[in-house]
N, C-alpha and C positions, 0 to 999 in steps of 0.2 A: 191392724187396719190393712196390711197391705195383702195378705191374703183373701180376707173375706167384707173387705168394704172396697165403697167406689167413689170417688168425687168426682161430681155432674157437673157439668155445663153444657148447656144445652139450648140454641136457636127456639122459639117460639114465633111461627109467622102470623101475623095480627093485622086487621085491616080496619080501617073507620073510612064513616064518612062525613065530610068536612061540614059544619051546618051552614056556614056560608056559601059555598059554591055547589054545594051537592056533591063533590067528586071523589070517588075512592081511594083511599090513599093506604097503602100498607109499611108495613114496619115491621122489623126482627126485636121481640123481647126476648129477653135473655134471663134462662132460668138457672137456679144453682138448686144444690142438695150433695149431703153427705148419705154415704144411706150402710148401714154396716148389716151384712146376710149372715145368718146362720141358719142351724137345721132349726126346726120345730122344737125339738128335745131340749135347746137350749136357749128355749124363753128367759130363764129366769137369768143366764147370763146377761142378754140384753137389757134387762128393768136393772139389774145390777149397775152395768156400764150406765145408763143412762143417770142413775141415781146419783152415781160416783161423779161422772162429770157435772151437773147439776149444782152438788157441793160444790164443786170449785168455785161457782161467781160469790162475791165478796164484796157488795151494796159498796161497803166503804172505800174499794180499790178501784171498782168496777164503772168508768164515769158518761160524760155522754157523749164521749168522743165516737161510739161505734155506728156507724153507718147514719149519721145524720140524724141521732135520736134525739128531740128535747131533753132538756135535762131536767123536768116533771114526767118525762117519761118512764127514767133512768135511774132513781133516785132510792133512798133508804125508806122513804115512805111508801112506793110503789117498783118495789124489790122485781130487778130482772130476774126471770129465771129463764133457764134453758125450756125451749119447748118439742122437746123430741115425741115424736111418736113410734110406735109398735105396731107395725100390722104384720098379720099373721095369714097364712096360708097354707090350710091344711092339703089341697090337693098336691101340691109341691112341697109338703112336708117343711116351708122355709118360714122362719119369722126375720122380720127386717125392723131397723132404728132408722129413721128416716130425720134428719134438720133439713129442711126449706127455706127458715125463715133467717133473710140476710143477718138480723142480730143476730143468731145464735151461731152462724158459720161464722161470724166476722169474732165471735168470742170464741169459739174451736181453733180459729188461726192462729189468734194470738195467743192462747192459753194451753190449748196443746201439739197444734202442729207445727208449729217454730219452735217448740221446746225439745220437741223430741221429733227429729229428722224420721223421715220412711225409708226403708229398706230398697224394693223394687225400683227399676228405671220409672218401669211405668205408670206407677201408681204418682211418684215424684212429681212426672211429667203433668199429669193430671191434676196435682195440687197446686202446681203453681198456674197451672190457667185457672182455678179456680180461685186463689189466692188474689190473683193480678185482677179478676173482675169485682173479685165483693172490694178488696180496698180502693180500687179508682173509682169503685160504687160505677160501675158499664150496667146500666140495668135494658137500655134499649139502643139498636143499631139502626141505621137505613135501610139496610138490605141484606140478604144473604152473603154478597160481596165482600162486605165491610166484616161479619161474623167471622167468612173464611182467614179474611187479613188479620186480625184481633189474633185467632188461635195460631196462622204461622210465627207472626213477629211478637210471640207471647210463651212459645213452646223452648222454652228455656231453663233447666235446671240448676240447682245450687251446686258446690262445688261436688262432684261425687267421684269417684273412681271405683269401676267395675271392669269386669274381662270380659271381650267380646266372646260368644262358644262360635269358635275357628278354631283351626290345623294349627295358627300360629299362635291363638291364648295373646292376642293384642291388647295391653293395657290402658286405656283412654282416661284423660282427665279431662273432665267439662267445667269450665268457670263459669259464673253466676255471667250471667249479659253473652252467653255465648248460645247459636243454636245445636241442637241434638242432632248429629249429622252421623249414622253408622257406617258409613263406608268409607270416614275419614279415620275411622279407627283399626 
């Protein structure tokens, strides 16, 4: 994942109008996705990948704690499954797996990226804003403002340790509740 996929989050600006006063009133939705790129050539890794994570949900393990589903939503009768897509692009030679849909991120978090940590600062960085929005269920903000504030006081990685590339190879260790500061390292 950490080379050839990305985890989204993403402002959406949205506007209504109120039916009782008439007045325009906007708001930041907030969008999420996993989306994993390869070349064209290796479609069939993707339908693979998707298949394979799919297997994992387990009706019987699987319950209706995840993002506020009923539990007739959820159930052995009306079996969750993942709902990834495949769109393909042959001018750019790329096919992509795309999740959008908050249940199936919120069952990738828990089922495979809590189990198995990411390499990269940045991809990290990126999971855990993404991470921090599907489980507090953040689906809508007030304004731009509030989006900016979310992702500073949210851009916080698990325990990791990497070398900064400097002259001096500075070793940095960042605890979980700490932020991503490189010039402290």
């Amino acid at each position: 994942m950490d080379a050839d996929g990305s985890f989204q989050i993403f402002p959406k600006k949205r506007s209504y109008i109120s039916k009782k006063s008439g007045i325009t009133s906007e708001y930041i939705n907030i969008g999420y996705g996993i989306h994993i790129s390869l070349s064209d050539r290796d479609l069939h890794l993707l339908k693979e990948i998707n298949e394979h994570l799919s297997n994992l949900v387990n009706p019987n393990i699987h319950s209706c704690k995840l993002v506020g589903q009923q539990l007739d939503n959820y159930n052995s009768t009306n079996n969750f499954k993942l709902s990834g897509k495949i769109y393909t692009y042959p001018k750019r030679k790329e096919a992509v797996l795309a999740y959008t849909k908050l249940l199936d991120i919120q069952f990738l978090i828990e089922n495979v990226f809590d189990k198995y940590p990411l390499v990269t600062l940045n991809q990290r960085q990126r999971y855990n804003l993404l991470r921090t929005g599907i489980l507090k269920k953040i689906k809508r903000l007030d304004n731009l403002e509030e989006y900016k504030k979310f992702k500073v006081e949210n851009s916080v990685v698990t325990e990791y340790i990497f070398r900064r590339e400097s002259k001096s190879k500075n070793q940095c260790t960042i605890k979980q509740g700490s932020s991503v500061n490189f010039e402290d390292c």
